[in-house]
VOGU-3710 file (C-alpha; in Angstrom, 3 decimals, decimal comma):
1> xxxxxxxxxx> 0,000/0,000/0,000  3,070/2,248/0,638  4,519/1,651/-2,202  1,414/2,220/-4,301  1,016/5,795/-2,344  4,642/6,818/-3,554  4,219/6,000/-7,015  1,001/7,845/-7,007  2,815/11,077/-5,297  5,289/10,278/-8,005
11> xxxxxxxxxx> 3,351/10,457/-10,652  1,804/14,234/-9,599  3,495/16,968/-11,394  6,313/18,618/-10,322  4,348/21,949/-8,438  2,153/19,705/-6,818  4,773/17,212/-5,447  6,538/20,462/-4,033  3,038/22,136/-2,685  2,578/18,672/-0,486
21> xxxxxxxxxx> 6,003/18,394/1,085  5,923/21,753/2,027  2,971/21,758/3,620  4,006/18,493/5,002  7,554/20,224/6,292  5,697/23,213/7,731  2,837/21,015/9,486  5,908/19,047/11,167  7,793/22,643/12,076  4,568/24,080/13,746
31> xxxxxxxxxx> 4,354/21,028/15,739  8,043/21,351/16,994  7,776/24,999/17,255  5,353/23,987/21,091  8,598/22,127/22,178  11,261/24,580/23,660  14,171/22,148/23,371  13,985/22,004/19,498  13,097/25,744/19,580  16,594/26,452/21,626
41> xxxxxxxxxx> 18,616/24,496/19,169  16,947/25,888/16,053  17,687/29,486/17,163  20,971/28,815/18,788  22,700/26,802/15,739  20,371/28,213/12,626  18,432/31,184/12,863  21,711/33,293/13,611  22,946/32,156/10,213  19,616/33,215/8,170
51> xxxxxxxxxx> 19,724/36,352/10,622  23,215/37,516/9,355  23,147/35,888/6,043  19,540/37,893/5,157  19,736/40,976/6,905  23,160/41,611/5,303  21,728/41,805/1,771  18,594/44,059/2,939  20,615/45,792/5,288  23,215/47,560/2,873
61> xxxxxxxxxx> 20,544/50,373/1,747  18,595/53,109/4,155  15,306/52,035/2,595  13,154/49,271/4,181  12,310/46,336/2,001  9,913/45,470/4,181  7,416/48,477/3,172  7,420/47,585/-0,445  6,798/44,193/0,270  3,819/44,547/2,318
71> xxxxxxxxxx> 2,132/47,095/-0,054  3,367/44,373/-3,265  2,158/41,478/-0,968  -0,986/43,725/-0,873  -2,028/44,106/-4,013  -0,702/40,602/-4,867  -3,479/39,225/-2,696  -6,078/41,175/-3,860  -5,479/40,996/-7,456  -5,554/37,105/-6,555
81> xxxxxxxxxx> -9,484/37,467/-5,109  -10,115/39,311/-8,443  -8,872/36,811/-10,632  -10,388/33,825/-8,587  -13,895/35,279/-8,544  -13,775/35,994/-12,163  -13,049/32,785/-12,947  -15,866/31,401/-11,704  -17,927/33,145/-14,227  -15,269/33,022/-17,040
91> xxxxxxxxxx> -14,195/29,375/-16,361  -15,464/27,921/-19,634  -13,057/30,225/-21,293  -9,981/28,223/-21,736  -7,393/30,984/-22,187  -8,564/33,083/-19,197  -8,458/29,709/-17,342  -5,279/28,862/-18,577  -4,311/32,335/-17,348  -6,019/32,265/-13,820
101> xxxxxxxxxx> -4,827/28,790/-12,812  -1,099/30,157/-13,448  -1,812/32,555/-11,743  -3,345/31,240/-8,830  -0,368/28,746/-8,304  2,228/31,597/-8,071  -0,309/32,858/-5,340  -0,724/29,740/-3,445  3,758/29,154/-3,766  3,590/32,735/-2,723
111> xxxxxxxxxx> 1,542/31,909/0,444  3,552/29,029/1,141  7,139/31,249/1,096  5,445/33,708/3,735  3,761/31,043/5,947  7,592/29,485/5,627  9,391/32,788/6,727  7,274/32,925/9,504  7,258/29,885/10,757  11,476/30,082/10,591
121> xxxxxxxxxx> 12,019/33,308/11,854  9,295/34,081/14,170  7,000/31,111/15,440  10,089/28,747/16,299  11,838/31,395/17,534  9,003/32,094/20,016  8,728/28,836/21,404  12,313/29,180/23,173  12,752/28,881/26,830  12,400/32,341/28,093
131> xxxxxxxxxx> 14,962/34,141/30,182  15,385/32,967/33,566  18,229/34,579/35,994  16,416/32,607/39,182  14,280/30,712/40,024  12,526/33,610/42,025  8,369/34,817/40,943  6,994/38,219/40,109  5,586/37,782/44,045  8,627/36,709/45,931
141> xxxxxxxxxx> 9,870/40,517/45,469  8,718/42,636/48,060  7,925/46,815/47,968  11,041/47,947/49,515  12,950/45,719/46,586  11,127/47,304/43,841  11,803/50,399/45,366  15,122/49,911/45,675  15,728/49,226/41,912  13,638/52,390/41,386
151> xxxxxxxxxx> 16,051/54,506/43,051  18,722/53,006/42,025  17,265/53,627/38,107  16,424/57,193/39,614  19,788/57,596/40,584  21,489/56,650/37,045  18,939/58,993/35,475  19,488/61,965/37,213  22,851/61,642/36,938  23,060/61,398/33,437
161> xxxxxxxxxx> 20,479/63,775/32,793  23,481/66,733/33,981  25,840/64,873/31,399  23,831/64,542/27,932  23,654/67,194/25,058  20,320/69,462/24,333  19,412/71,434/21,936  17,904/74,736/21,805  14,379/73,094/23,071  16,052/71,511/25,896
171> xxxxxxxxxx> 15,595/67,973/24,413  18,410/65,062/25,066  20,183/65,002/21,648  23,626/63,023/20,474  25,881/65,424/18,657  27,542/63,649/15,974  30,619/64,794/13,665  28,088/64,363/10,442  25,146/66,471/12,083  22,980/63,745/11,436
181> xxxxxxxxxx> 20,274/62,684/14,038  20,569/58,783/12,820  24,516/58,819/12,681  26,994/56,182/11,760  28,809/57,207/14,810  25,529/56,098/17,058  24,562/53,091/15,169  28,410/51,645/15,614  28,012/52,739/19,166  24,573/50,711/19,404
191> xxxxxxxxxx> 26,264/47,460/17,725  29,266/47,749/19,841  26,928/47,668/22,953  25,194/44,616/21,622  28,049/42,671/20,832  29,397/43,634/24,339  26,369/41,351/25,981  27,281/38,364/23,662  29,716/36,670/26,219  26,556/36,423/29,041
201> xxxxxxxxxx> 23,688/36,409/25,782  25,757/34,548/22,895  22,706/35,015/20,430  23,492/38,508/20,496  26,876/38,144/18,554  27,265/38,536/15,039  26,369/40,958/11,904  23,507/44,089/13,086  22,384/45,361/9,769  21,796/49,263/9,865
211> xxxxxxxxxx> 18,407/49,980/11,734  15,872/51,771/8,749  13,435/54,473/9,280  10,254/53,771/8,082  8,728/56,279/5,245  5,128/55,059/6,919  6,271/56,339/10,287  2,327/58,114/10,239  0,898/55,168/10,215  3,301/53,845/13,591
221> xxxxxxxxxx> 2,695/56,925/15,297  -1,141/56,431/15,164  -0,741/52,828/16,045  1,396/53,342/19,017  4,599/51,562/17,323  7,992/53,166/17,778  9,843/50,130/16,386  8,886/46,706/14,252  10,537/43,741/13,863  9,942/42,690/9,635
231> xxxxxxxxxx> 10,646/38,941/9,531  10,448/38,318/5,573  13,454/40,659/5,048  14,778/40,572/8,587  15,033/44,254/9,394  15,210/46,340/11,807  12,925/49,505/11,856  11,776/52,270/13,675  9,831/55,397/13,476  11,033/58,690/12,327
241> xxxxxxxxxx> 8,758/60,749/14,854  10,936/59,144/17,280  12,324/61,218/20,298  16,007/60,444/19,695  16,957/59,706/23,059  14,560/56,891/23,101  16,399/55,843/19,229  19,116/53,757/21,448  17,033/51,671/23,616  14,402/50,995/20,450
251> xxxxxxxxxx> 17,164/49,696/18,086  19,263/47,527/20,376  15,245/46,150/21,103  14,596/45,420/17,717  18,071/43,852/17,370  17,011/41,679/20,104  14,292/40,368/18,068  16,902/40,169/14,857  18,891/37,911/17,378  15,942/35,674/18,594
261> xxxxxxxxxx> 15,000/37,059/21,524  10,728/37,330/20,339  8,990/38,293/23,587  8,947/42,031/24,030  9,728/41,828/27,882  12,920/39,961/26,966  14,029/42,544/24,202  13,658/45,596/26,350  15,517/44,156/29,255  18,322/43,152/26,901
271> xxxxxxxxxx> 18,022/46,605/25,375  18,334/47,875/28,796  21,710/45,973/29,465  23,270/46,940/26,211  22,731/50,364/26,484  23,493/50,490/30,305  26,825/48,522/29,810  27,801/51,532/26,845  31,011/53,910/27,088  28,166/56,458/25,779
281> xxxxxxxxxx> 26,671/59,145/28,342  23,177/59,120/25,566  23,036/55,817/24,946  23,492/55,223/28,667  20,860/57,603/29,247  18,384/55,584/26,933  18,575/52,440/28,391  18,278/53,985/32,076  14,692/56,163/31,567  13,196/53,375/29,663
291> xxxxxxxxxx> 13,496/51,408/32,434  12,695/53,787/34,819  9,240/54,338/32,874  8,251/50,506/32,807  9,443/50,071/36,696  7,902/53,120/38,141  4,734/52,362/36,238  4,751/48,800/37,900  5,618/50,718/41,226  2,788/52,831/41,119
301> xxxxxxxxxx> 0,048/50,302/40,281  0,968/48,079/43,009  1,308/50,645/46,027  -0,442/50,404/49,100  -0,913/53,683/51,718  1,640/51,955/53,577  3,914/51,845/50,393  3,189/55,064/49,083  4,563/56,301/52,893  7,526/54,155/52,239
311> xxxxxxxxxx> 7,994/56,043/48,549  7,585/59,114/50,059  9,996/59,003/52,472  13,149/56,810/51,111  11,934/57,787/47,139  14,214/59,737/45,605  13,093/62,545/43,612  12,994/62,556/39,803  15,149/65,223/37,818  11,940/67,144/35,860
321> xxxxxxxxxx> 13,903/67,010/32,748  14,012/62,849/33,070  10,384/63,128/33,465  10,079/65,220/29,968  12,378/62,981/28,296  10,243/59,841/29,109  7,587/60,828/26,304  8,206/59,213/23,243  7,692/61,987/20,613  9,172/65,560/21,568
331> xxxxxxxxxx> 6,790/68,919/21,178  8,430/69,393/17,666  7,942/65,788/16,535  4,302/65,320/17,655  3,392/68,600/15,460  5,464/67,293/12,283  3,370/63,599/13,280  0,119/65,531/13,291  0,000/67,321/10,332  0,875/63,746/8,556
341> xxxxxxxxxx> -1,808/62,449/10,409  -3,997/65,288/8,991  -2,650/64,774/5,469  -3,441/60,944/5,340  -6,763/61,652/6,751  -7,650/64,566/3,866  -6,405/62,109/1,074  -7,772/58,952/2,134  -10,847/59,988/3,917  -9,433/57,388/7,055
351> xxxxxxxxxx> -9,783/58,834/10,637  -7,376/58,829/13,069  -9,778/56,605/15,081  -9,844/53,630/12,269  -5,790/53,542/12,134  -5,888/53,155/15,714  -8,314/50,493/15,775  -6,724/48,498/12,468  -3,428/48,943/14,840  -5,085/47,382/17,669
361> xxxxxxxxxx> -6,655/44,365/15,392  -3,109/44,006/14,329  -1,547/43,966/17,299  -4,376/41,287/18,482  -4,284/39,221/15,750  -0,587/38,693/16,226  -0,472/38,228/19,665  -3,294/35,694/19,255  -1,370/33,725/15,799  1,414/33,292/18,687
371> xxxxxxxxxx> -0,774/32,712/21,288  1,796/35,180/23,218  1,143/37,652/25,517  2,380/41,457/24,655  3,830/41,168/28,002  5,876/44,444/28,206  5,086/45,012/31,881  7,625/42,239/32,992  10,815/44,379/31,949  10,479/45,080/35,727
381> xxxxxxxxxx> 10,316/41,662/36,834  13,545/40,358/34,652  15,452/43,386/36,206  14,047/42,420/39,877  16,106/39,011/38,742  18,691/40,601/37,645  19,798/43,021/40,538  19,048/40,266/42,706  21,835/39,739/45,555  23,363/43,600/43,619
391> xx> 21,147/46,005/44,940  19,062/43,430/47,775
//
């Protein structure tokens, strides 16, 4: 019976032989992508060769593949629908049939290359082990330890705040030789610092590909993105409305992700580390009020009136200008990001209300594919592990 199977399969044409075992091969990947042993190895001893091997021939130009593609992938799909629904009233005509069938095969090898990517360089990836420093929970930290990391983020902040360059509107800027507010000078300084956690995270070593600026940075801003992770060209990208002092901590995050690190939590605590471990006062400075924003957040939602007694008295105070620098766009930025916004919505006739809830649909409908939560809020809890038995 077996062997009459394979001579059947071999008998099917070339295309279809090819459709089957992929979808075979990507059934079996799925499958292993639930067991976090396989995952480990996969993105330990081959996804940092397609990582480096990729993102070095999309990552020699300033322009994003990745927007292209998804406007191309776009109209791909719906010129597909078209095609298909003609065809069931044109069907008896053989050379539009002819035509569509082509046509729809390219589609259907199309969908199988993306639903490949994918599966390689994001659901495998996400099935690895997560970050563990100890074996400690979210509950065996008490107030006065989360306070204690507070201050001691407070502390670094304040500090630094005296020690970065502003411009004439008083926001944190890095003053580059070439004048340029994405310079080679920080991106080499943002590489160096991830390399530097490589001996302690050795996923992190290897070729960074020049983080891109997205020409659709409207469309992030309404959204909430700052930064985005393309895995079918294996970029790096952020938005152009960005506040630069928050450009350091956003690209070593999305270089995180480059490197297989998938859960957000994870990426902005190893964002955190590479920035904090830099020779750079700015980039320093990134990594510190990031942190500071997710950990005082947590603070605040948890407090007690006997905790908010505690923060009063042995809470250090926070510099006014760290508290400015936390928002993500600066005064100038948000009114360049506005009259986009305005501009998109005069063209297009879409509110600012639909992007936001197409964002939000996004956002779901990934998290759900992944069956992941958008867990951001435990930054705090890895760097509770982390200056465990350092700071209490």
């Amino acid at each position: 019976m077996l062997k009459k199977a394979l001579n059947k399969f071999k008998s099917l044409s070339f295309y279809t032989r090819g459709v089957i075992i992929t979808i075979f091969l990507l059934l079996v990947l799925n499958i292993a992508a639930r067991i976090p042993a396989f995952c480990d190895f996969y993105t330990d001893h081959f996804f940092w060769f397609a990582s480096a091997s990729y993102s070095r021939i999309t990552g020699h130009t300033s322009i994003s593949f990745g927007e292209p593609a998804i406007v191309l992938a776009a109209l791909f799909v719906l010129a597909s629908l078209v095609i298909a629904v003609i065809l069931i009233f044109l069907r008896k005509k053989e050379k539009y049939r002819h035509f569509a069938v082509k046509w729809l095969k390219c589609f259907l090898a199309f969908l199988l290359l993306v639903l490949a990517l994918m599966t390689l360089n994001c659901s495998i990836p996400y099935g690895c082990s997560k970050i563990d420093i100890n074996d400690k929970k979210p509950e065996d930290y008490t107030f006065e330890q989360l306070l204690s990391l507070r201050n001691y983020l407070v502390k670094n902040c304040n500090e630094l705040c005296e020690k970065v360059e502003r411009d004439e509107n008083g926001d944190a800027v890095f003053r580059a030789e070439d004048g340029q507010k994405v310079s080679k000078e920080l991106i080499k300084e943002l590489k160096k610092a991830m390399h530097g956690l490589s001996e302690e995270f050795p996923r992190l070593s290897g070729y960074c590909p020049r983080p891109k600026g997205l020409k659709a940075s409207v469309i992030m801003y309404e959204t909430g993105l700052i930064g985005i992770y393309f895995p079918f060209t294996m970029e790096s990208n952020y938005s152009t409305y960005l506040a630069q002092v928050h450009f350091p901590a956003t690209v070593c995050h999305e270089y995180s992700h480059l490197k297989g690190y998938m859960f957000e939590d994870e990426a902005n605590f190893l964002a955190f580390l590479a920035c904090m471990q830099s020779d750079n006062d700015f980039v320093r400075y990134s990594g510190f009020i990031n942190a500071l924003d997710y950990v005082e957040g947590d603070l605040f939602a948890a407090h007690s009136i006997k905790d908010a007694k505690l923060l009063l008295k042995y809470g250090l105070e926070v510099d006014d200008r760290v508290y400015d620098d936390m928002a993500t766009y600066t005064e100038k930025a948000k009114e360049k990001a506005d009259k986009a916004v305005s501009f998109v919505e005069e063209k297009t006739g879409i509110s600012e209300q639909q992007m936001d809830k197409a964002g939000d649909k996004f956002t779901n409908a990934y998290a759900d594919y992944y069956n992941v939560e958008l867990n951001y809020g435990e930054v705090t809890y890895r760097l509770l592990q982390y200056y465990d038995g350092k700071l209490y």
